[in-house]
Structures are given as structure tokens and as C-alpha cells.
C-alpha positions in Angstrom: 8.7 -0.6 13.4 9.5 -3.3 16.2 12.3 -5.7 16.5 11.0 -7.4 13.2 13.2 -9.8 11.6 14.7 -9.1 8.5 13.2 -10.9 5.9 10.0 -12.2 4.2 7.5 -14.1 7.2 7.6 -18.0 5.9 4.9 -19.2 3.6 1.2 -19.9 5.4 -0.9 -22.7 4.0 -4.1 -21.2 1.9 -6.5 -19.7 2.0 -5.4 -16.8 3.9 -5.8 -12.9 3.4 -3.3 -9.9 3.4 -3.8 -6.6 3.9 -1.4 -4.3 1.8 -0.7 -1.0 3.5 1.1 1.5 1.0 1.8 5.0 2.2 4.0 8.1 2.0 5.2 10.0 4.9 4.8 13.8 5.3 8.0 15.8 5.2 9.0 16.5 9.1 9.8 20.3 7.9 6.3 20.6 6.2 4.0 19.5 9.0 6.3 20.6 11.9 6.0 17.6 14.3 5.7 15.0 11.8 7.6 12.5 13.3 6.2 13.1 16.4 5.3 9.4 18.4 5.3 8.0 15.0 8.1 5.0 15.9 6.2 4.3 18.8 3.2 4.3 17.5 4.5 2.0 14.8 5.5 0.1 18.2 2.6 -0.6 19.4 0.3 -1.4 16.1 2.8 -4.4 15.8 2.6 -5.9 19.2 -1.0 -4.7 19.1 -1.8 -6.4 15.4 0.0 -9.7 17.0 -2.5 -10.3 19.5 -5.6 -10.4 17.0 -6.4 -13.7 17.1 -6.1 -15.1 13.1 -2.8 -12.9 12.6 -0.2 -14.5 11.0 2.4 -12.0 10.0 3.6 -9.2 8.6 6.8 -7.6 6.3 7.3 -4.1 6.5 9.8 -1.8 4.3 10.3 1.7 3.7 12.7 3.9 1.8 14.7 6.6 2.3 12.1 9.0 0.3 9.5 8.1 3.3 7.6 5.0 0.3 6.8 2.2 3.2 4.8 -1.0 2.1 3.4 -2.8 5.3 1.9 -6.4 4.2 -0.4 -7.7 7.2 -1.6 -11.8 6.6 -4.6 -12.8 8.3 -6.2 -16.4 8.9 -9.4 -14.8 7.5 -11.7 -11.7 6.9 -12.9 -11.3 10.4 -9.1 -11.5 11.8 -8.6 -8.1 9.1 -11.7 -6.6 10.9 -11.1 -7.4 14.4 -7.8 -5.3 13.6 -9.4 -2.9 11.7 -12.1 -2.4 14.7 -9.6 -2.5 17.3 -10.1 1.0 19.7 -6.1 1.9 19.2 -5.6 1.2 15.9 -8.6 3.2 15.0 -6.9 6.1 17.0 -3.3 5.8 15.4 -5.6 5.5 11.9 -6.8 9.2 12.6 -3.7 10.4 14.0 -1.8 9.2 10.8 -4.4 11.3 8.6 -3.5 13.9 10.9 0.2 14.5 10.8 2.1 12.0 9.8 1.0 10.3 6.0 0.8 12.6 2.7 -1.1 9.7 1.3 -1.9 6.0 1.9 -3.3 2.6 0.0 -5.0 -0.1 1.5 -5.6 -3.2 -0.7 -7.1 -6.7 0.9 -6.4 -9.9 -1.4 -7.4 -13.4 -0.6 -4.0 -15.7 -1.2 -4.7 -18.7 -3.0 -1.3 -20.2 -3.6 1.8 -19.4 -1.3 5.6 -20.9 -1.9 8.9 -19.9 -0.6 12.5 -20.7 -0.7 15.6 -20.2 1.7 19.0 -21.0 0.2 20.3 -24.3 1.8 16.6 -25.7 2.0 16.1 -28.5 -0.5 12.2 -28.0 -0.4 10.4 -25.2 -1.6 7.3 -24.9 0.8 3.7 -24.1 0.2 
């Protein structure tokens, strides 16, 4: 993805939302071009996804074996489907289908309670 920084996104005060996005990558030999666009893509849904209004954040991982978990938080339901509507993301949704995910998981939870800690911080937020 982008220049993300490494680490979890701070706490947000609740009620909020997240969308969990869980997928598994195509292998590059099966599909051909798999990789094709893909980091740039990936590029552009976050600078993209950070101009919905009601975003609030997002952690990202994958590993080696092409496993990536992508956890969007949003303000509220219609922040998730003013992303969910938005013209690109709709495209890169397809194009992923297409040629570049074996298989993907998307799960929408309401947060209720949200804490954190950073070493050398006295106070746990949230």
C-alpha cells in the first residue's frame, strides 16, 4: 500500500464501524499478469478511501503467502457506503475479481468499546 505508518491507527471514540477486508492473492505465475497495477492500485484506494468524508483510518498487513487483512474505520454506515459507491473503487473492486484475488472476505462490525496502549504512555485511551 501507501506510505502507511507502521503500526495500529490510535483508538477512535465510539461508536464507529470498521470494515474488515480479508483476501488471498492469485499466484503471479498462475494468472500471468497478476501483479499487474496492483501496488498502484493499492495507491490510490488509500488516498482515495482518505478523502470519504467519515474515514478515520485504516491498518493494513499481508504475508509472505499473499494472506493480507485490510481494516477500514469509518465515523458511520454511510461513510462505508460512500466508499463502497465511490466510481474507482467500484472499478479496482472488479479488476480485483479479475486478476489479482483467489478469494476475499468482507465483514462490517459496529465498535462499541475501543482502548489502546503505547509503551511510555501512562494512560490507556479509549
Amino acid at each position: 500500500m501507501s506510505d502507511q505508518p507502521v503500526g495500529p491507527v490510535p483508538p477512535f471514540e465510539p461508536p464507529y464501524y470498521t470494515v474488515v477486508f480479508t483476501s488471498l492473492r492469485t499466484e503471479a505465475e498462475d494468472i500471468g499478469h497478476a501483479d499487474d497495477g496492483y501496488d498502484e492500485t493499492g495507491a490510490r484506494m488509500d488516498d482515495l478511501v482518505a478523502s470519504v468524508p467519515g474515514f478515520l483510518g485504516m491498518d493494513s498487513a499481508r504475508t509472505p503467502g499473499g494472506l493480507g487483512i485490510t481494516v477500514g474505520y469509518f465515523r458511520d454506515e454511510e461513510a462505508i457506503l460512500r466508499w463502497r459507491g465511490h466510481a474507482e473503487h467500484r472499478t479496482a473492486q472488479k479488476r480485483g475479481r479479475a486478476q489479482w484475488y483467489e478469494k476475499y472476505v468482507v465483514h462490517v462490525a459496529k465498535v462499541e468499546r475501543s482502548h489502546g496502549f503505547e509503551r511510555g504512555d501512562d494512560l490507556v485511551r479509549g
